[in-house]
Each structure stands twice: as C-alpha cells, then as structure tokens.
C-alpha positions in Angstrom: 2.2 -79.1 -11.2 5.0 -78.0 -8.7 2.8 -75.9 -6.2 4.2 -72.4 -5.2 4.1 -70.1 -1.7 4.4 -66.6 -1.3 6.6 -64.7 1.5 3.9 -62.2 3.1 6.3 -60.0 4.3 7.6 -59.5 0.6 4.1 -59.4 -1.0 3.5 -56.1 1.7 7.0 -54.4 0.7 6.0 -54.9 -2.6 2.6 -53.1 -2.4 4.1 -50.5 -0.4 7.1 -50.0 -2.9 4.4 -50.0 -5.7 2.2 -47.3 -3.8 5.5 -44.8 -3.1 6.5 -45.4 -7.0 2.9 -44.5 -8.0 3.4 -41.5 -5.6 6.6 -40.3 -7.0 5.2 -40.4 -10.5 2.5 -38.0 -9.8 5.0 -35.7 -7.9 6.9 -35.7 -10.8 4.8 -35.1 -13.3 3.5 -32.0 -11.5 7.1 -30.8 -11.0 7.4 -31.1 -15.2 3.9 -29.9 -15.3 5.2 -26.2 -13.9 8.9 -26.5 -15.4 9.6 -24.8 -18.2 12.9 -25.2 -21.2 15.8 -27.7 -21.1 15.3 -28.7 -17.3 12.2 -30.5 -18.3 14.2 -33.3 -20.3 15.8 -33.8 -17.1 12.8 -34.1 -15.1 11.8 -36.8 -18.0 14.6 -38.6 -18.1 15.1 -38.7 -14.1 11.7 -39.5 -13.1 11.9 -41.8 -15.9 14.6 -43.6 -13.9 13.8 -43.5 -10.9 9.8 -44.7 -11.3 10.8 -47.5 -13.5 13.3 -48.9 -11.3 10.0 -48.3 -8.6 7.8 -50.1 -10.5 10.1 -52.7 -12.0 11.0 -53.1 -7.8 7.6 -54.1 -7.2 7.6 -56.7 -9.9 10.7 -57.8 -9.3 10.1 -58.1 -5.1 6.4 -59.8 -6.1 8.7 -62.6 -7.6 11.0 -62.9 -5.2 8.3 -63.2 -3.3 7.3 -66.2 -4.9 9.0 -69.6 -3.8 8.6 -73.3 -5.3 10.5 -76.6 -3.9 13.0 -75.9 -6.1 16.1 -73.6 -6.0 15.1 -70.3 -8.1 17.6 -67.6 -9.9 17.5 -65.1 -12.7 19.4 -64.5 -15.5 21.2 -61.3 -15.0 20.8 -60.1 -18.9 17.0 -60.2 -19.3 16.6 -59.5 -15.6 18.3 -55.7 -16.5 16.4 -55.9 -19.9 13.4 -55.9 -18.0 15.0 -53.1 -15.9 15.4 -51.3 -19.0 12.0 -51.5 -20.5 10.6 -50.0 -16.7 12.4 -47.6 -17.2 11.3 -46.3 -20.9 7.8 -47.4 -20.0 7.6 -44.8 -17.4 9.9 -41.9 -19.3 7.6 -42.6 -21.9 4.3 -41.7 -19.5 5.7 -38.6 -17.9 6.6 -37.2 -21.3 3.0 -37.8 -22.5 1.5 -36.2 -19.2 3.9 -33.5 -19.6 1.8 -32.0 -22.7 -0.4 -29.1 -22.1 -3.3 -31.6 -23.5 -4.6 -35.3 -23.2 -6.7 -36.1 -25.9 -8.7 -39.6 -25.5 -6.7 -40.9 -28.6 -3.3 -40.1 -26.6 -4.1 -41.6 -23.5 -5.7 -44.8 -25.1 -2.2 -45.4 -27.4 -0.5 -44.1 -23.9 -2.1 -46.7 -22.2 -1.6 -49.3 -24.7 1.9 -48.7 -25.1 2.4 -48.2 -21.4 0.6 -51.2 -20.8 2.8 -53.6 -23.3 5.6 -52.1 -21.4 4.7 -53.1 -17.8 3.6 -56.6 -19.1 7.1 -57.3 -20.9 8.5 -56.2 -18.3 6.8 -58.7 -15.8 7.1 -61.8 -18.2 10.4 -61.4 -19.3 11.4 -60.6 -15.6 9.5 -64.2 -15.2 11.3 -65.6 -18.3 14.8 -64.5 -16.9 14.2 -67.4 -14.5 15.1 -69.7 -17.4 12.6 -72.5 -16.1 12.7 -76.2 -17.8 10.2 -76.8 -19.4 9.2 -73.7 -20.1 6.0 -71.9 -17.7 2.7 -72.7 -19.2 0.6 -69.5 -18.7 -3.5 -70.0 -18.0 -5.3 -67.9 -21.0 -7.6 -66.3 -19.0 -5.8 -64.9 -16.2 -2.9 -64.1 -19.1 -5.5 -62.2 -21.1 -6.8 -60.8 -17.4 -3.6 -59.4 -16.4 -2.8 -58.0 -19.8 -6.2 -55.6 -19.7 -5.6 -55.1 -16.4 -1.6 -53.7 -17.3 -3.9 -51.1 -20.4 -6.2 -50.3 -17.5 -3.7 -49.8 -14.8 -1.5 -47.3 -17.2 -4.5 -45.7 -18.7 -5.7 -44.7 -15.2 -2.3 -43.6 -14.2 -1.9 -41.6 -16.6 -5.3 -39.7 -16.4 -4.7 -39.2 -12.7 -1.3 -38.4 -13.1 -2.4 -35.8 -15.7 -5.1 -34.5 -13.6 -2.8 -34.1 -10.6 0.0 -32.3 -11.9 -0.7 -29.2 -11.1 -0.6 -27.7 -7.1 -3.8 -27.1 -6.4 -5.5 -27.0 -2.6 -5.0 -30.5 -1.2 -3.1 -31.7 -4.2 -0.7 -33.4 -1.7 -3.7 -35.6 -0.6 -4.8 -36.5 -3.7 -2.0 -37.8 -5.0 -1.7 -40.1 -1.6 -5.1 -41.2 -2.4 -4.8 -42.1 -6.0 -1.2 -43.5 -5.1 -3.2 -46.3 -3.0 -5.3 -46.9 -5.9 -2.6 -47.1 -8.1 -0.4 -48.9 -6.1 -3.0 -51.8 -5.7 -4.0 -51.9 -9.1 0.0 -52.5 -10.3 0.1 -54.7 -7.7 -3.1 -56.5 -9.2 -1.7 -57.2 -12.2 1.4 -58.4 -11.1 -0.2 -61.4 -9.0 -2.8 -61.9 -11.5 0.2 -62.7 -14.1 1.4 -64.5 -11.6 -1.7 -66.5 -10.5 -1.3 -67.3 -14.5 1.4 -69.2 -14.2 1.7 -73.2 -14.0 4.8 -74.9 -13.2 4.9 -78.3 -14.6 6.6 -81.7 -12.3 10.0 -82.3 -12.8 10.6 -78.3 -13.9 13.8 -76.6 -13.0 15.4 -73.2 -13.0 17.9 -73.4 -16.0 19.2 -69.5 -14.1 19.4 -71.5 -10.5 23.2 -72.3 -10.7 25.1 -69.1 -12.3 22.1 -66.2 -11.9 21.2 -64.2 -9.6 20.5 -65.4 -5.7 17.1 -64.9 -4.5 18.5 -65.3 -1.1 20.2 -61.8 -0.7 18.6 -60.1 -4.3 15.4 -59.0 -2.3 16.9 -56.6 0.1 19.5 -55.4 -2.3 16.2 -54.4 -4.4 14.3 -52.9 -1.5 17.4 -50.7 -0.1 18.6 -49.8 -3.8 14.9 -48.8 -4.9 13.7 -47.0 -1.4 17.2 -45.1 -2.2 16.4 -44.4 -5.6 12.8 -43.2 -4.9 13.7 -41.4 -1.7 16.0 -39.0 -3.6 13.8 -39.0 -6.0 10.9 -37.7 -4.3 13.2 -35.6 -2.3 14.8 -33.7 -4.8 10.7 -32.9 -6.4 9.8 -31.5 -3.0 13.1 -29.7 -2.6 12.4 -28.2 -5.6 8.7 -27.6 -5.6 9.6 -25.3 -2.6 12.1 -23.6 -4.3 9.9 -23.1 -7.3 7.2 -21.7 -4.7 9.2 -19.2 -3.1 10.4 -18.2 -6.1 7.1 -17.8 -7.1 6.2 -15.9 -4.2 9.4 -13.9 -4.9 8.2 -12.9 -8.6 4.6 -12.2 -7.1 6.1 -9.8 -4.1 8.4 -8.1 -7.1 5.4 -7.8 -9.4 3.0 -6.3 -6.7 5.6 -3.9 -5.6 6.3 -3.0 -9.4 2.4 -2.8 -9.7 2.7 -0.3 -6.4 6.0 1.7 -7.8 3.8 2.3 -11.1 0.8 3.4 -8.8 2.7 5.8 -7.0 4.6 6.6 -9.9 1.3 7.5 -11.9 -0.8 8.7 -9.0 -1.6 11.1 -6.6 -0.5 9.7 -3.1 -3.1 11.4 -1.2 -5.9 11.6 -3.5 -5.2 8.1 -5.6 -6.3 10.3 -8.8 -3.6 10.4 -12.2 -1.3 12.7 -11.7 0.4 15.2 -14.3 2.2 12.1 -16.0 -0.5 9.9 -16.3 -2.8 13.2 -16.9 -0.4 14.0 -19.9 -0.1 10.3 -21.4 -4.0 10.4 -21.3 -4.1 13.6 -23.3 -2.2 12.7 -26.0 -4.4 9.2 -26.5 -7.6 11.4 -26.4 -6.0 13.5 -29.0 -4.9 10.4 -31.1 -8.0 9.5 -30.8 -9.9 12.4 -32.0 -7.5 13.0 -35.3 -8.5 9.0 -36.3 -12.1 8.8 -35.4 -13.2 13.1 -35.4 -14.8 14.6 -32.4 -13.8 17.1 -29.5 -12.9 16.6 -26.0 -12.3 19.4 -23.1 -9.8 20.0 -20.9 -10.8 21.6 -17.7 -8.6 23.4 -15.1 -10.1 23.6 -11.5 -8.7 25.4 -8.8 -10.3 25.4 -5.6 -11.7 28.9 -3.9 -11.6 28.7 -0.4 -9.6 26.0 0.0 -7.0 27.9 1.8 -8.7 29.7 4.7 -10.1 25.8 5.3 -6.6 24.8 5.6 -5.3 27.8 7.8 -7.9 27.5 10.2 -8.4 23.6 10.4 -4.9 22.8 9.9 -3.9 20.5 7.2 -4.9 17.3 8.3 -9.0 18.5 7.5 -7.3 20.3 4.1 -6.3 16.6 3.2 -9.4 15.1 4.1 -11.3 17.9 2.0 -9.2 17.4 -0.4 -10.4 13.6 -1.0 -13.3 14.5 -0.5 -13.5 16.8 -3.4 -11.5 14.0 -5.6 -14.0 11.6 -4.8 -16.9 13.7 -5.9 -15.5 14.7 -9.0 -14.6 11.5 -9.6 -18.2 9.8 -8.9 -20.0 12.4 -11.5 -18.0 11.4 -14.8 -18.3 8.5 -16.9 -15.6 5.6 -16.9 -13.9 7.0 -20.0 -13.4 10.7 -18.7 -10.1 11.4 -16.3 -9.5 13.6 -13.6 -6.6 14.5 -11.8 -4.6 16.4 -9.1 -2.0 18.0 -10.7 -0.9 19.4 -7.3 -1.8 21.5 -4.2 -6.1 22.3 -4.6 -5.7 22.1 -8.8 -7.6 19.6 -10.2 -7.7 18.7 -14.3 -10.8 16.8 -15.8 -10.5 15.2 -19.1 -13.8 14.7 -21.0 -14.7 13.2 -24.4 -17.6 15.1 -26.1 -20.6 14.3 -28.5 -20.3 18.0 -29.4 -18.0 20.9 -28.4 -21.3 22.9 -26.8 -21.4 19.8 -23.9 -18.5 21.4 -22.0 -21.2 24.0 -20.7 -22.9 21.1 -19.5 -20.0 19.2 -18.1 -18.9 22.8 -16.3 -22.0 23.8 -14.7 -22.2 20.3 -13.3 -18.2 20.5 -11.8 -19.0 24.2 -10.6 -22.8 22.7 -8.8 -21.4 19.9 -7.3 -17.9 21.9 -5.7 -20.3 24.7 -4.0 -22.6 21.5 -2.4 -21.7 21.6 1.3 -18.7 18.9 2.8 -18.9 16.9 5.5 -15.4 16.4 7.2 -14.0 15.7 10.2 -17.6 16.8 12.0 -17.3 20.2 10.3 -19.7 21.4 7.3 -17.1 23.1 4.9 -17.8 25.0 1.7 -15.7 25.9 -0.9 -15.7 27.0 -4.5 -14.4 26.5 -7.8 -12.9 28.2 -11.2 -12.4 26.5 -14.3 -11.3 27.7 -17.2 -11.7 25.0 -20.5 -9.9 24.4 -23.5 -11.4 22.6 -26.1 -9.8 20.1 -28.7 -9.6 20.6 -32.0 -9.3 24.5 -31.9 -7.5 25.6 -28.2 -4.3 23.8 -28.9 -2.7 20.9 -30.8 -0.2 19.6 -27.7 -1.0 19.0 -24.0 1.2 21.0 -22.9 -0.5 23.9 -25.2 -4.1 22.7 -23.9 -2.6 22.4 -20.1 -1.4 26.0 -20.3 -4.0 27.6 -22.2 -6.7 26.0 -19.5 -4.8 27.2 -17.2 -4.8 31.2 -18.5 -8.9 30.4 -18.6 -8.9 29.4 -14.7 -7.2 32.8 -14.0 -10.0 34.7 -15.9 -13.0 32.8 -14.1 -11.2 33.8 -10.7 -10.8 37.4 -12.0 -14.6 37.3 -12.8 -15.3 37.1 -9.4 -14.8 32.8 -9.1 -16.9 30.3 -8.5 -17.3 29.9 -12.6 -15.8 28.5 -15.5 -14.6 30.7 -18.5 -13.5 29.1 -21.8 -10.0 29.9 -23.4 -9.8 33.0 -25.9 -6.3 33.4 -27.0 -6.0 37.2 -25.6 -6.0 35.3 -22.2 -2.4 33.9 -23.5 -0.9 37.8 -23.7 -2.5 38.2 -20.2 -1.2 35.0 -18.6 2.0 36.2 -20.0 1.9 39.4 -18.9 1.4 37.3 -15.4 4.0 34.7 -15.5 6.7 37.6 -16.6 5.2 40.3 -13.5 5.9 37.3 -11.4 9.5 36.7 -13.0 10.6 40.6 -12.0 8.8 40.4 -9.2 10.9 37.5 -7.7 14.0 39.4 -8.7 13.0 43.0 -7.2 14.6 42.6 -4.0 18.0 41.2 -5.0 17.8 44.4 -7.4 16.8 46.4 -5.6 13.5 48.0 -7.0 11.6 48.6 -4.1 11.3 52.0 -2.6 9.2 53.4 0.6 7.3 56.5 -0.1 5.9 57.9 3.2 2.9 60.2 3.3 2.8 62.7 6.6 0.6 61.9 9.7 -0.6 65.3 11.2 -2.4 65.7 14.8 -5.5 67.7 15.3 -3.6 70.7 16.3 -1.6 70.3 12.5 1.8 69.2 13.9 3.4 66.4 12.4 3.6 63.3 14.1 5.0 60.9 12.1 4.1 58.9 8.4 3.2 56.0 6.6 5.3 54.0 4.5 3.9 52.9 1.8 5.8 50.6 -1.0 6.3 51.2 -4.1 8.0 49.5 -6.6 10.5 50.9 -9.2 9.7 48.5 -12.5 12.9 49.1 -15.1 10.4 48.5 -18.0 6.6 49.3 -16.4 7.8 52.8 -14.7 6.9 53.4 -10.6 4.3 50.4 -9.8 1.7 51.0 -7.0 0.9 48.2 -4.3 -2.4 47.6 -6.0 -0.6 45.9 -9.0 1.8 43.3 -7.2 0.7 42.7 -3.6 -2.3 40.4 -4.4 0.8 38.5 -6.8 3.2 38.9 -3.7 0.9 37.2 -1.6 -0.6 34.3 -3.5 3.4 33.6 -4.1 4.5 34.2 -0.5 6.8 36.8 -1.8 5.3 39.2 0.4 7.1 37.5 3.3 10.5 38.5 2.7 8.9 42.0 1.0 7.1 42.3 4.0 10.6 42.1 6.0 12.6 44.6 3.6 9.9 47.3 4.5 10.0 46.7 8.0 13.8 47.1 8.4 13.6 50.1 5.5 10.8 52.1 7.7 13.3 51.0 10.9 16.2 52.4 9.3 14.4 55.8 7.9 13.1 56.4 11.3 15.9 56.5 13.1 17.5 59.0 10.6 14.3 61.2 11.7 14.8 60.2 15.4 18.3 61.3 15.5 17.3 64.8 13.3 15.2 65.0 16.8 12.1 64.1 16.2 12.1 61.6 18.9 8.2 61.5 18.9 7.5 60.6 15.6 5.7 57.0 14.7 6.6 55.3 11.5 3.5 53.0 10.4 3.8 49.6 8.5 1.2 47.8 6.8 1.0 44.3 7.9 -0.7 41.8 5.2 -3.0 39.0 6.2 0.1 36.4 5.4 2.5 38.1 7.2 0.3 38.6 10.2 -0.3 34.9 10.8 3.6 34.3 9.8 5.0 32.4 12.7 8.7 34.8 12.2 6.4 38.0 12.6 7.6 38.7 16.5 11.2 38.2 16.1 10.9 39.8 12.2 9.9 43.0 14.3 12.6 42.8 17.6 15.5 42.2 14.8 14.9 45.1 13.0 14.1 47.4 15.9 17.6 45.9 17.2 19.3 46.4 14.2 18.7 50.3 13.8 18.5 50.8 17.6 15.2 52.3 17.2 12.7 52.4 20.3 9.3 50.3 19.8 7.3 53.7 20.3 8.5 54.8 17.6 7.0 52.1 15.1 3.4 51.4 14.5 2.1 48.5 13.0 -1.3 48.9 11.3 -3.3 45.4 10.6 -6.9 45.5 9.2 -10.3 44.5 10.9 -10.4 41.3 8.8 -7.2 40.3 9.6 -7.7 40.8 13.0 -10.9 39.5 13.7 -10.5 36.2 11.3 -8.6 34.1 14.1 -9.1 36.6 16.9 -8.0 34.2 20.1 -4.5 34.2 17.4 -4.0 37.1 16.9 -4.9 38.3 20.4 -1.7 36.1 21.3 0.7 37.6 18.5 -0.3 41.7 19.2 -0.4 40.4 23.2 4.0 39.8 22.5 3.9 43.1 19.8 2.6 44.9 22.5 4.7 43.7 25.7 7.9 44.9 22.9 6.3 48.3 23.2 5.1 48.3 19.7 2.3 50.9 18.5 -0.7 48.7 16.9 -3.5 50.3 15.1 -6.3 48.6 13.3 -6.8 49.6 9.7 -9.6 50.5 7.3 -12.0 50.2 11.0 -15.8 49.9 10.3 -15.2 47.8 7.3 -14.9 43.9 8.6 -17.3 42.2 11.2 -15.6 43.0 14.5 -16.7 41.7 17.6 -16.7 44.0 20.1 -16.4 41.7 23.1 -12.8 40.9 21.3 -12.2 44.1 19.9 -12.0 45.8 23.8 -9.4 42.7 24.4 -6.9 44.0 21.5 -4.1 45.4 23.0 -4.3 48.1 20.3 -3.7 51.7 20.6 -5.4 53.2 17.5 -8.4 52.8 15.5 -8.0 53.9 11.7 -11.4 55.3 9.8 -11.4 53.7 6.3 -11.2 56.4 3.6 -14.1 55.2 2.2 -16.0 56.8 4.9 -13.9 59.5 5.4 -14.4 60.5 1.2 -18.4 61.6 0.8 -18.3 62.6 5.1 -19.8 65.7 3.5 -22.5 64.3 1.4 -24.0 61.4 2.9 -25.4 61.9 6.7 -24.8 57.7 6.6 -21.5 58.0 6.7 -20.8 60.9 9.2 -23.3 59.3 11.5 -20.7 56.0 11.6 -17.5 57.8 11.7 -18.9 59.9 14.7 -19.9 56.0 16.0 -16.3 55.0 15.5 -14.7 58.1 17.0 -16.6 57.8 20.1 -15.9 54.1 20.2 -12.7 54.4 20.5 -12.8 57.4 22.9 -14.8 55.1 24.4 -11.9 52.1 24.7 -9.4 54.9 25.2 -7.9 54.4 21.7 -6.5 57.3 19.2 -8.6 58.0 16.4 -6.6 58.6 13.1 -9.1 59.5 9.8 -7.1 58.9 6.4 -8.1 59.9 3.0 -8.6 63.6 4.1 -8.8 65.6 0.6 -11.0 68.6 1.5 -11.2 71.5 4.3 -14.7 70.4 4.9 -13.2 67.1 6.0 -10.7 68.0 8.2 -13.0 70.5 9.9 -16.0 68.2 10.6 -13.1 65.5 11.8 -11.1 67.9 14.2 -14.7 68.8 15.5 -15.4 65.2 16.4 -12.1 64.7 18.3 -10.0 62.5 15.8 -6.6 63.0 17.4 -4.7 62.7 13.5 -5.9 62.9 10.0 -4.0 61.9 7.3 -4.2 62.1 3.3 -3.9 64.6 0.2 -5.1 67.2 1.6 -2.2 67.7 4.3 0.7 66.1 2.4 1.3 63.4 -1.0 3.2 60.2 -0.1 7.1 61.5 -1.3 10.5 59.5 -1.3 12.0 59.9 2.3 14.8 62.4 0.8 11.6 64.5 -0.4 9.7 64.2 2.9 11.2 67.0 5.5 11.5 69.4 2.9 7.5 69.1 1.7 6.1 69.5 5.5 8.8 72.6 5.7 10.3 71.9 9.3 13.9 72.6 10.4 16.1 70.0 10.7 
C-alpha cells in the first residue's frame, strides 16, 4: 500500500474553514428564522450557496491536504459535481430548519438525507481523483464515517434549529456549537479518509489534465473565506437592520399605545375621559338589551372644590383632584368605570344585580368624598352631588343618560349638596329652563337688557345723600328679572365679570349726570360679588371708569360683604389698601352676618359699616336683635366708621335707629329702588 502524509497547516485551515461554515449556517438559519415572504427563498438559496461551498471547502482542503508519492489531480467535472451536491445538501437543511416545527421524524429523514449528501460529496470528491486501480475503502471506518456524516447533520440541524432565534447570548452559542460542529465535519472527513487504502503501483488517472493540487488549495481557501465572509456579513448587516427596525415598530407602537392613552384618557387624573366614557356606555347598554339587567350612571360634581383651589392655588386643586380619582376609583369593582369628564365632574358607570343598588353604590360615593384628604400637608374636605340615571327606564342613548344625570346633579346641589338625587323627567323642563336662562343671559349685554335701578340713601337728619344701584335685568320673554334669579347663574359662569364692569361704568356715568345737576356730595354704591372682588382687573376696572366719566372717587362707594372680606383677609386688605389710596368709598355689607375678625376688621381701610336688614326687620320685636345692632353701631363709632342701616320699612325703625346714631338709613320706608329717569322726581328735590 502507497503510504500517505498530511500537510498540518492544511488539516488546521480546514478545521477552521469547517468551524466558520458551521457558524454561518446557524447565523443564517436564524436570519430565515425571523424573515418573513419571498426574501426567505433568497435567504435559502444564498445560505444554501455559500455553506455548501464552506463545507465542500473543508473537504475539499482535507484532501488537498492529503499527499502520496505520486503526483495527485482531480477531475474538474465530478470535482464541481461534488460542489453541487454541498450545495443542495446544505439549501436543503436551512429549508428544513426554516419550519416553525422539528418533528423527530423530520430531523431523522433530515439527517439522513443530509448525511448521504455530505458523504457523496466527500467520496466522489475522492473519486474525481481518478486513481488506478481504483481506492479500496476499509468497511469499518467506511461504515464509521457514514454514521458519523447522519450524526454530524442530525446534530446540526437540531442545534441549528434551536439557535435560530436571538435570544440573550445567542451569539455565543452559536460560537460554541460551531466548535462542535466544526470538529465533528471535520471528524468524518478524516475518518473517510483514514478508510482509504492506496494499493502499489496506483496512479492518479486526473494527474496529467485535472486540476493542480499545487495552486488549487489557496484558490479554495481565498474563494471560500470570500464566499463565507460576505456571507456572514450580509446576515449581521441585516440582523441589525432588522433590529432597529424592530426597535423602530416597538418605539411607533408604544407611542401609538401613548397617543391612544392620551387620546382616551384624562391627562391629569389617568381616568376615561368623555370618549372612552361614551364608548363604554353604549357596551354596557348592548349588553343589558342581550343579557337583561340595569346599570346606573352617576354624575358627581365636587362641592367645595373651588374655594380649595382659590385659596391653595391650583397646583393642591390638582393634587386633590387625583386624590379624589383615586378613591373613587379603589371602591368599585373591575367591571365598573369612572371618569373625569372635565374640571371637578366625575361620571361612574356601574352594572347592577337590581336597579335599588344604586342607593347603595350612592351612599357609598357620597361617604367616602366627605372622608377628610390629605394633600400637600393640608387636611382638605370637600363634598359631593350626584344625580343618577338608571338604564333601562332614564334614557335609551348616552347622550340622553349623560344629560338627564346631569339635570339630577343640579337638583342634589339645589337640595342643599352633599347628596345624590335620582332623575325624574320634570328635572329635564328645569335643566332646560337652565341651559336657555343661561343662553339669554350670555346675550343680555350685547342687547342690551340690563338696567340700574337706584334706591335713595338718606342721612339721619332725612337729606339725601346718595343711592344704590341695584341691577336689574329687562328679560324680552320673563318680564323685569331681579338679581336673585341670575347672579348665582352669572357667577358660577363668570358672566358676572363683564356684568360686574357694565354696572360699574353705568353707576359712573349716572353719577356724574347727578354731580353736574350739583349734587356734588352724593355717593353712588356698587355691589361687588365675591368673584369680582378677588378678580385681578378689579383696581384698574374701577380707575377706568372713574376716568372715563371724569367722576371724583368720593363720589363712588363700593360695598363688599363680611364674607367676602374676611375669606382671604391679608388679600383683600391689599386690594381695598389700592381702592382706598384711589379715594374710593368702601363699605362692608350685610355687617354682623360673617365671622369677622376684629383684629383685621380695625385694619380695613373701610369707611362704612352696613347693618344687614335682617336685623334691621323685627328691631322692634326681638330685644336680640336691637341689643346687636346697638353692638354694631357703637363698634363702628368706635373704629370711626359711618353706620348705614338698610331695610328700613317702619317709623319705629327709623326712630329707634336715628336714636342710636346711625348716620344713614336706607330702604322702603324712605324711597323704592326706581329707574334713574324716575329717581329726582320721587325724592322731590330741584334740579
């Protein structure tokens, strides 16, 4: 037997060109793994090239590998035949780890097939040398290498499959089972090889017209590292692409998810809002007309919340505000809803085992509101009205249930709050009675509707000194409207700003008609409201209009109440402080009816104390009250204020009020409130 040598430097490339083919197979098999359509026949038939020329490389650099002492070729047909079947051996494995399942039937026939490949492949890449006599092949080590072939692809492919997605470390894995891979390829090569005996006297029939050994090796090694390089290359090129594209569609889906959430959401609160609220409704009511039973509708407005929000600005209103969310939302089940609908309204939707649970359900909103909060280091308490609708029987849309709740809220407020009230439809005449007093009443001033009626201010002596004005409002359909039926609307709506302002400049403007007539020491008085008291345009709302008619500041008083006064006092200690350097007249209204502190009171730079009427009206009958308007008349005698007693209807009163030392009474008695054209003739003085 002619004895053969092997070139160590070959028999490394060749384990080290079997390992990077191994590697490149499991890359690609995880980049067909996550592709999806045509591109993955690509993948296939790529990969397919490029690890068969890598594995058919390592074969073909084992042989060359291989020398005998006599001159060895190949025969360029079977040499590319044995190309070939590398090639479809290894398409032929990535397609099979490309399926979404390995059963153990497909990988054994895999591994079969794959392993018949790879063993043609080696012997008739051994048969292209053509050899004379032909190579006799031990059977054992034959057999040996032909198991070890089935083995070899079966394990490739389960690893291969098992690899091809990208997991943590999947990189490293696939180096590690590359190794493995690499020597068991390179196992059965040299086995086959160990197989083989070369009888005396043999010769390469290829040797004289095949290929040359000489300068075939590094052809193989530069062609196949090419092949494999861009290979592998493109897979990582594209695996990266494929991630940031991925990371792309994840940052589009989580800001689609966020667009939906603020979309559907409160932003401050994170409840449903009216959108999602109104979706939700018309499930629940699908819902009930297939499977039968009732659900409520509840519409909660906050009492209180505003004074919270006015005095700890609305930083703590926000806070209180999730605060409240988060309750509500901890006391109902998983299938109820609540919402902000806006501002300190709040909507709970809750299914019911029967209609008569919406007491329960109420009770327990209207308990757990009027428990104390804790925010920002302040205990807060606040209120709340509901008013309920009930499905089937308050409404067959949401919008009908939505409105007809809401027409329930207004009745629990007008029932003194801090309540619920269910819907009755007389409520809907009522809430539109509302919606179209509110309608005119935002459409008065452009019309011009309003009207000043002033009633006569008298001094002790009976001399008049001046008048209130007091607004009324000319309705085209209601008739003349007293203040008592629109203010509270004006200022829940913060129409009584700009209302506010008209009767300023009106009283301004009637005043100095009088002032020019010579009554230069008149005093027209102007009610202030709460709103427009704390309105931050009140200051220069007053210099305008005193600038406008070119009336002097004596000559207007402005009357606030106690309340008013005394609910921010270091405030409104500033704002009367500026009133008063203009030369304003201030008087506090309806005295002896708030909670005034006297250390603040003697710091108001007022210049009149106003007895309530309500004192003022049973002065006669009940000691009580004469005993505190004498208290107020001296207090203010005391502080050096005038004393001015309205509601004066009786002789009696007047007497028992001039006695004390009230410096002006006003009220029926003396003179009715009149239109301004009516007013000089009524107290009978020459113009």
């Amino acid at each position: 037997m002619l004895a053969g040598s092997y070139d160590p430097a070959l028999v490394l490339i060749s384990l080290c060109v079997a390992m990077l083919a191994s590697y490149t197979a499991l890359d690609l098999a995880g980049r067909i793994a996550t592709t999806r359509g045509w591109p993955v026949l690509l993948w296939i038939g790529g990969g397919g090239v490029a690890m068969g020329i890598g594995v058919w490389s390592m074969h073909f650099i084992g042989m060359l590998a291989f020398s005998l002492p006599i001159p060895l070729g190949y025969d360029l047909t079977l040499t590319l035949l044995s190309l070939a079947i590398a090639v479809l051996s290894s398409g032929f494995a990535l397609a099979l780890v490309s399926q979404d399942r390995l059963p153990l039937w497909h990988l054994l026939c895999g591994a079969l097939a794959m392993g018949a490949g790879i063993s043609c492949m080696h012997y008739l890449g051994m048969y292209a040398m053509l050899m004379q006599p032909g190579i006799d092949y031990d059977p054992t080590l034959f057999g040996l290498s032909l198991v070890i072939a089935v083995a070899a692809s079966g394990a490739a492919l389960w690893i291969a499959f098992q690899l091809r997605h990208n997991t943590p470390y999947v990189r490293l894995a696939r180096a590690g089972a590359a190794l493995v891979m690499g020597v068991a390829i390179v196992g059965m090569h040299y086995t086959g090889m160990a197989a083989a005996r070369f009888p005396e006297g043999s010769f390469c029939g290829a040797s004289p017209s095949g290929l040359d050994s000489d300068w075939l090796a590094l052809l193989i090694i530069i062609v196949t590292l090419a092949v494999i390089g861009i290979a592998l290359l493109t897979s990582v090129l594209d695996a990266r692409l494929e991630s940031r594209t991925a990371q792309l569609t994840s940052s589009l889906a989580q800001a689609n998810q966020e667009l939906t959430q603020l979309a559907l959401h409160d932003n401050l609160t994170r409840l449903p809002n009216r959108v999602l609220l109104e979706d939700r409704i018309e499930q629940m009511i699908g819902k009930v007309q297939r499977s039968g039973g009732h659900f409520a509708l509840m519409f909660l407005d906050l009492d209180g919340f505003k004074p919270v929000n006015d005095a700890f600005g609305h930083h703590v209103g926000d806070l209180l505000l999730k605060a409240v969310a988060q309750r509500l939302r901890d006391s109902l089940r998983s299938e109820d809803t609540v919402a902000r609908i806006g501002g300190d309204e709040f909507v709970v939707l809750a299914e019911l085992a029967e209609a008569e649970d919406a007491v329960t359900v109420a009770s327990q909103q209207v308990n757990l509101l009027a428990q104390p909060f804790q925010v920002a280091g302040q205990e807060l308490r606040i209120a709340a009205s509901i008013g309920i609708t009930l499905y089937p029987g308050d409404g067959s849309t949401q919008q009908e249930l939505l409105r007809n709740a809401d027409a329930a809220m207004y009745h629990a407020k007008g029932n003194g709050k801090n309540g619920y009230s269910f819907f009755e439809q007389s409520m809907n005449t009522n809430a539109r009675n509302h919606l179209q007093l509110l309608h005119d009443l935002r459409a008065a001033l452009d019309r011009r509707e309003f009207t000043l009626h002033y009633q006569p201010k008298f001094a002790a002596s009976g001399e008049p000194i001046g008048a209130e004005a007091l607004l009324r409002w000319q309705h085209p359909q209601r008739g003349l409207m007293m203040p008592d039926t629109f203010i509270a609307l004006a200022e829940r709506t913060g129409l009584i700003i700009p209302i506010g302002d008209w009767v300023l400049d009106e009283a301004c403007r009637q005043m100095r008609e009088w002032y020019l007539q010579g009554h230069e020491s008149w005093r027209v008085a102007v009610n202030l409201s709460a709103l427009q008291f704390c309105h931050a345009a009140l200051v220069q709302s007053v210099a305008d209009a005193l600038q406008r008619h070119q009336l002097p500041a004596r000559c207007l008083t402005l009357e606030i109440t106690e309340t008013t006064a005394m609910r921010d006092a270091d405030s409104s200690l500033e704002i009367l402080g500026k009133l008063s350097d203009m030369g304003v007249d201030l008087s506090i209204d309806d005295f002896g009816t708030g909670y005034s502190s006297l250390l603040y009171l003697k710091r108001l730079p007022a210049n009149e104390l106003k007895i309530d009427r309500g004192f003022v009206r049973d002065l006669e009958q009940d000691s009580d009250d004469a005993a505190i308007v004498s208290a107020i008349v001296a207090l203010g005698q005391a502080l050096d204020l005038r004393i001015v007693a309205e509601g004066v209807e009786t002789s009696g009163q007047q007497n028992f009020l001039t006695r004390l030392g009230c410096d002006s009474l006003q009220g029926f008695l003396l003179g009715k409130p009149v239109p301004a054209e009516q007013f000089l003739e009524r107290l009978s003085v020459p113009v």
